[in-house]
C-alpha positions in Angstrom: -33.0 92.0 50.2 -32.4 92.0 46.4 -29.8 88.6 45.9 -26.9 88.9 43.3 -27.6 87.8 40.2 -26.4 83.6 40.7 -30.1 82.0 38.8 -27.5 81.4 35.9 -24.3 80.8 36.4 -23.7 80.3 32.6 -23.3 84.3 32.3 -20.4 84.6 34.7 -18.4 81.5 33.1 -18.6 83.3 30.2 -17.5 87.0 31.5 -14.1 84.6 32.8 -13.7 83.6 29.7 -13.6 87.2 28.6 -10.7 87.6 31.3 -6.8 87.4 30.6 -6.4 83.5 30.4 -3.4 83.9 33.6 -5.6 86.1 35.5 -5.4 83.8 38.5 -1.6 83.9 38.0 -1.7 87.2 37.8 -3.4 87.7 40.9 -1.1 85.9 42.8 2.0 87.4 40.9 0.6 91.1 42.4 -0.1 89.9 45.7 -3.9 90.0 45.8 -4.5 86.2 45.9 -2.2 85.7 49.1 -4.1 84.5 52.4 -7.4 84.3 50.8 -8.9 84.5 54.4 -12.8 84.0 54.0 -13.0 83.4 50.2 -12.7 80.3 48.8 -11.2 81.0 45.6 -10.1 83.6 43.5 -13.6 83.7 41.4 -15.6 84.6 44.8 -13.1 87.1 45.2 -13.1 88.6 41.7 -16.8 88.5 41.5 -17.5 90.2 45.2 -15.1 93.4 44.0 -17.2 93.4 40.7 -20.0 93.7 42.7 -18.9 96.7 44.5 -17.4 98.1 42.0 -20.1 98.1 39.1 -22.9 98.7 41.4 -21.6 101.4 43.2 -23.3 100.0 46.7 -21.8 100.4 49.8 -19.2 97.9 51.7 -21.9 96.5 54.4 -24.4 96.0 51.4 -22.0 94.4 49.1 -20.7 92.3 52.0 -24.5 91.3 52.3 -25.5 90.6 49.1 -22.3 88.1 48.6 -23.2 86.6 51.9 -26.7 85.7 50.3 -25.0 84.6 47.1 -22.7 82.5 48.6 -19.8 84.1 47.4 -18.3 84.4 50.7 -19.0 85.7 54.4 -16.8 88.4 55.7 -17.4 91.9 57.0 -17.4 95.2 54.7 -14.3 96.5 56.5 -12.5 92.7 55.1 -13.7 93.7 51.7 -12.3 97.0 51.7 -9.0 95.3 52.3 -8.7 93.0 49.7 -9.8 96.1 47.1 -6.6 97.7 48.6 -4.9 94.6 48.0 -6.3 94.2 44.2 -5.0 97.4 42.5 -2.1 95.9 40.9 -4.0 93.3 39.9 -6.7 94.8 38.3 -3.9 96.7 36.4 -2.3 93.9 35.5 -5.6 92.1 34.1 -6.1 95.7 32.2 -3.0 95.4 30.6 -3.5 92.2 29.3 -6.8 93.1 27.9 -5.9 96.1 25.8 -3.1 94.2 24.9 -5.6 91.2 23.2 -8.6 93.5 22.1 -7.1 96.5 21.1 -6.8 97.0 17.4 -3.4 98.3 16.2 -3.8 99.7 13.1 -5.9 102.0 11.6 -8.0 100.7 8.5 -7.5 101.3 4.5 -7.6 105.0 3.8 -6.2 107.7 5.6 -3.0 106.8 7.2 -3.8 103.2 6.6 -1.3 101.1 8.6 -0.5 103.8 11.6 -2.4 104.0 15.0 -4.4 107.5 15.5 -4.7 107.7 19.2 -6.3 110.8 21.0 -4.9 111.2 24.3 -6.2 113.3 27.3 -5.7 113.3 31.0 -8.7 113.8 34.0 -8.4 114.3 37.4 -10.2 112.5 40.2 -10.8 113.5 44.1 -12.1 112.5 47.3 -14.8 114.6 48.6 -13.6 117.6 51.3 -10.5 120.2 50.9 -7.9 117.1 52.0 -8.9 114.3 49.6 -6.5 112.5 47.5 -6.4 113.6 43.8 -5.2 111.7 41.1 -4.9 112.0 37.3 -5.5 109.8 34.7 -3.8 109.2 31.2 -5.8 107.5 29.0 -5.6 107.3 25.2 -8.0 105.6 22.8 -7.9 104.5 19.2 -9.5 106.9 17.0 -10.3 103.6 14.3 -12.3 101.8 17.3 -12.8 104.7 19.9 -11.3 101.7 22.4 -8.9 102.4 24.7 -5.2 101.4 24.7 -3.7 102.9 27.2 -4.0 103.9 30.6 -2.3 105.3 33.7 -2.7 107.0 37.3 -0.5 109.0 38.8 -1.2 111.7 41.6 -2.5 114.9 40.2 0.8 116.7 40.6 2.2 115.3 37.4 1.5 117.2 34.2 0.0 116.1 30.9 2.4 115.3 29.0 2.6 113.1 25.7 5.7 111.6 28.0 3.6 109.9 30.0 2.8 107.3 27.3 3.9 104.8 25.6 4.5 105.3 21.9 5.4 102.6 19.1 6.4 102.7 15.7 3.9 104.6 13.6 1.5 105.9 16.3 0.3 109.1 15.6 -0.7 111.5 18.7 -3.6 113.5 19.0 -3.4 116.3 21.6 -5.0 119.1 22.8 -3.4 122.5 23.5 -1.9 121.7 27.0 0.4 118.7 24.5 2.0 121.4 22.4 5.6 121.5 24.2 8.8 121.1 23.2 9.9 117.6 25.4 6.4 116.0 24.5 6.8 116.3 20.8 10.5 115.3 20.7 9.8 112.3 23.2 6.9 111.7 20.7 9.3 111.4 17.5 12.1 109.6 19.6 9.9 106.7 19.7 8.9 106.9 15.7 6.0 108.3 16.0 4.3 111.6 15.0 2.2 114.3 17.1 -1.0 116.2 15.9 -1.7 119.2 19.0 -3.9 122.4 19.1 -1.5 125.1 19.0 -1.5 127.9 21.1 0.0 131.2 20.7 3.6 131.5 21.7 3.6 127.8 23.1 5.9 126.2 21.4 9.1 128.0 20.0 8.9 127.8 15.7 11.9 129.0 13.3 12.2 129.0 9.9 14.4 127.1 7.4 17.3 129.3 8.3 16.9 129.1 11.9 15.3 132.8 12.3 12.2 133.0 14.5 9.2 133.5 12.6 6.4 135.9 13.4 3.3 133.1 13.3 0.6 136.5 13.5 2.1 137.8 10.4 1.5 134.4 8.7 -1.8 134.4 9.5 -3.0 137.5 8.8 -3.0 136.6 4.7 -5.7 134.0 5.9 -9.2 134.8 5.2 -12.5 133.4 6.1 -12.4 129.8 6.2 -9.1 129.9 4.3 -6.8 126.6 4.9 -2.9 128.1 5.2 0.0 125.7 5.8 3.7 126.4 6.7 6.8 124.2 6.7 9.2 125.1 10.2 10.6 123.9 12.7 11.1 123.7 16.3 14.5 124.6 17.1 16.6 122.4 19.5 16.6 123.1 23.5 20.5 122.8 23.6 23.6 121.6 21.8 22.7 117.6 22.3 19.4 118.5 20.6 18.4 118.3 17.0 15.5 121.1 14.8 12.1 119.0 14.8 10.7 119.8 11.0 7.0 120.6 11.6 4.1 121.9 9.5 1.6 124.4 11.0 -2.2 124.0 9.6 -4.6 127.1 10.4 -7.9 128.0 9.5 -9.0 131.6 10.1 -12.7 131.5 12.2 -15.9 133.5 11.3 -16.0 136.6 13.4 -19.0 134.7 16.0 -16.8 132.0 16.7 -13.2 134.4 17.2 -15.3 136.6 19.3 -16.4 133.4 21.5 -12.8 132.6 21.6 -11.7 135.9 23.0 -14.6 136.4 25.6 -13.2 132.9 27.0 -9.4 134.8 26.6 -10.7 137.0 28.7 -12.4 135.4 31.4 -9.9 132.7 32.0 -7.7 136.0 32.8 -9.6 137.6 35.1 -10.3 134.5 37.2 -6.4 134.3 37.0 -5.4 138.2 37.5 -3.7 138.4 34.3 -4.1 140.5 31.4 -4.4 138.9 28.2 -1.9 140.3 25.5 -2.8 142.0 22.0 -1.3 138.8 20.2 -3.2 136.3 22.3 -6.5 137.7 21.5 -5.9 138.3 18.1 -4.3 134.6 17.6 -7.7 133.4 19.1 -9.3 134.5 15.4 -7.7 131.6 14.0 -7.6 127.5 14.3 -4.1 126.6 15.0 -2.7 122.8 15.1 1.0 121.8 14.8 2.0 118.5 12.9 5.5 116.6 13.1 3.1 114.6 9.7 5.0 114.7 6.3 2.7 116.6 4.1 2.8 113.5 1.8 0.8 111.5 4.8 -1.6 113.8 5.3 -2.3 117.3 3.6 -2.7 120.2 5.8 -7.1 119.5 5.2 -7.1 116.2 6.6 -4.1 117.0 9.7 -7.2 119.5 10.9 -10.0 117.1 9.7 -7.7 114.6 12.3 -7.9 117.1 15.0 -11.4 117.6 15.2 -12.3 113.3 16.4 -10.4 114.6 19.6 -13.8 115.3 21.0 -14.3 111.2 21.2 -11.8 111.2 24.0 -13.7 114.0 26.0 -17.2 112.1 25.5 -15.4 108.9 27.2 -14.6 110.9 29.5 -18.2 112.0 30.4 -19.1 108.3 30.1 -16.7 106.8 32.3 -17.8 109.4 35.0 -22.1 109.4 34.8 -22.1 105.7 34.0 -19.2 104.2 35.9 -19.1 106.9 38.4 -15.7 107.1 38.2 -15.8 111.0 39.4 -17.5 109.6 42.6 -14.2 108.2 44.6 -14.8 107.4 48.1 -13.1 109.3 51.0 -10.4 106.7 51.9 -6.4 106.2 51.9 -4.6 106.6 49.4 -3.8 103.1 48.8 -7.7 102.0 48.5 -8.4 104.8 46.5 -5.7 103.8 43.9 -7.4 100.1 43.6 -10.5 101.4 43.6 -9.8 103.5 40.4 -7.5 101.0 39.0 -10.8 98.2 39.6 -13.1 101.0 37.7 -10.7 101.3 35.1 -10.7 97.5 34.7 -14.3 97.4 34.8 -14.3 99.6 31.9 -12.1 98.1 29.6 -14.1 94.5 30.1 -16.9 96.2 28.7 -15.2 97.5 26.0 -14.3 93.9 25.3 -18.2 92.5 26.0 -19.0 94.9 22.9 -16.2 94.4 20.6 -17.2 90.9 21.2 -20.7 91.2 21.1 -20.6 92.8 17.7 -19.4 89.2 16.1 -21.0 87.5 18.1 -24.0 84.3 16.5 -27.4 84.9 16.6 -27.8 81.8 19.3 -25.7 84.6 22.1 -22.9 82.4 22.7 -19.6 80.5 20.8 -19.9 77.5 19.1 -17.2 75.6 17.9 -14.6 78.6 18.6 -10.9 77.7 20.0 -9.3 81.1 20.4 -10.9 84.5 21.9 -11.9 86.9 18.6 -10.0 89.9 18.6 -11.8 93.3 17.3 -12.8 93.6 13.9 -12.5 89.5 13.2 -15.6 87.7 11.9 -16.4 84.5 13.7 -17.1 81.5 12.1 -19.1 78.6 13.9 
């Protein structure tokens, strides 16, 4: 039997001190430090649902290797239960990470001073036709590619810019599934501004007048690798409403990259049993992406120059799922299976931390002489 890693005990004291400083208090705030039947403290706890949770083993091998490690000794089925217990915690101790490693502001240069987050959603499911689903909101910080937020809720709830948090100055990077109406105004309501793909007829635009403009018609007067911009707006839903002033940036395609566009037009409505209008297909020639950005912040080059680091989020998407295995959620109740993403999610954000770390840290591989916990993008001194 291969033993858990306990030769040097030096390596786990100093992944704790990596941890929230009240994340024993936190624990017992969410309820998964109460009747610690068969563990001895919170730190054979933590560090047995580490175990399964980074490893990926099973419960009766976990429950084996911390019996040999002398972590604890209870049965795989005891385990299970204190990971359904954990899920608030591990939320709470991811919260109060992203809130102490995340950096908040973008650096000198474009938008200097304002947060550029790219936010996406993914869903997870339990094997077989009646596992669970969920869907997670996650956004990260185009400046560090780290994420600072993230959320599960059950797959039934949309993607939405609603669904995060937004601050003063954040700007929102979204793909086409962002650009509605209630996102973008819940967006602005908060102070911030909203960069989305725009697809045709998604999102209602008027002119200065309050006319409805004919986008296709705009966009036609583009050619080849032509940058057009155009000053709207996106009139209110009712009378409590107000006009959103927007900008819409467009690039028209070369003919091999339209033509890809409108065979995936296509397909996507015949696996769907629709037929794909005129205007659909002929919108698909260009590179469409709405702004609520002053043209003064960012000209109508750079808003699509923005657009294009959306990809980051989709690669840590990819990551989280072949290298955390987050895509591989075991067949259980609801309840487990929500700690058990919540405990993968935790998982990931400590390593975020571990490198933003790691990038300052001395050549010796440990803190001399330090008194507080470096955030990103401080130098340490020893």
């Amino acid at each position: 039997m291969e033993s858990l890693p306990n030769d040097d005990l030096s390596n786990w004291k100093l992944l704790l001190g990596f941890l929230p400083e009240n994340w024993e208090s936190l624990g017992r705030e969410s309820g998964a430090l109460l009747r610690m039947r068969g563990f001895p403290d919170a730190e054979c706890l933590l560090r047995t649902l580490l175990v399964y949770l980074v490893e990926g083993r099973s419960l009766k091998h976990t429950a084996l290797r911390a019996e040999k490690a002398g972590l604890t000794s209870v049965s795989s089925v005891a385990i299970w239960k204190r990971l359904k217990q954990s899920g608030e915690w591990f939320r709470l101790m991811n919260e109060a990470l992203l809130g102490v490693w995340c950096r908040r502001e973008c650096p000198e240069g474009l938008l200097a001073g304002r947060r550029i987050r790219l936010v996406d959603g993914t869903t997870v499911s339990e094997p077989g036709k009646t596992g669970s689903c969920w869907r997670i909101h996650y956004s990260i910080d185009l400046a560090t590619l780290r994420c600072d937020y993230v959320r599960i809720f059950e797959k039934s709830s949309g993607e939405t810019f609603r669904r995060f948090e937004v601050t003063q100055g954040d700007v929102l990077i979204g793909d086409r599934v962002y650009a509605n109406r209630p996102g973008i105004r819940h967006v602005i309501s908060h102070g911030g501004d909203a960069i989305v793909r725009l697809p045709y007829s998604n999102v209602p635009l008027a002119n200065g007048a309050g006319s409805p403009v004919d986008m296709l018609a705009h966009l036609r007067t583009l050619d080849t690798c032509d940058i057009g911009e155009w000053h709207w707006c996106i009139p209110p839903a009712d009378d409590n409403d107000e006009a959103i002033p927007v900008r819409v940036c467009a690039v028209k395609k070369s003919e091999t990259a339209a033509e890809i566009a409108r065979k995936k037009i296509l397909r996507t409505a015949q696996k769907s049993n629709f037929e794909a209008s005129p205007e659909a297909l002929e919108a698909a020639g260009y590179f469409i992406v709405l702004t609520t950005l002053p043209q003064r912040a960012a000209p109508a080059a750079q808003v699509l120059e923005l657009y294009r680091g959306r990809w980051q989020i989709e690669l840590v998407f990819k990551r989280l799922k072949s290298i955390l295995h987050l895509g591989h959620l075991p067949k259980k109740e609801p309840d487990g299976a929500r700690a058990w993403l919540q405990g993968k999610l935790f998982i990931a954000s400590l390593t975020e931390t571990l490198i933003a770390a790691g990038e300052d840290f001395s050549p010796w591989g440990y803190l001399l002489g330090i008194e507080k916990k470096p955030l990103a993008g401080d130098r340490i001194h020893v």
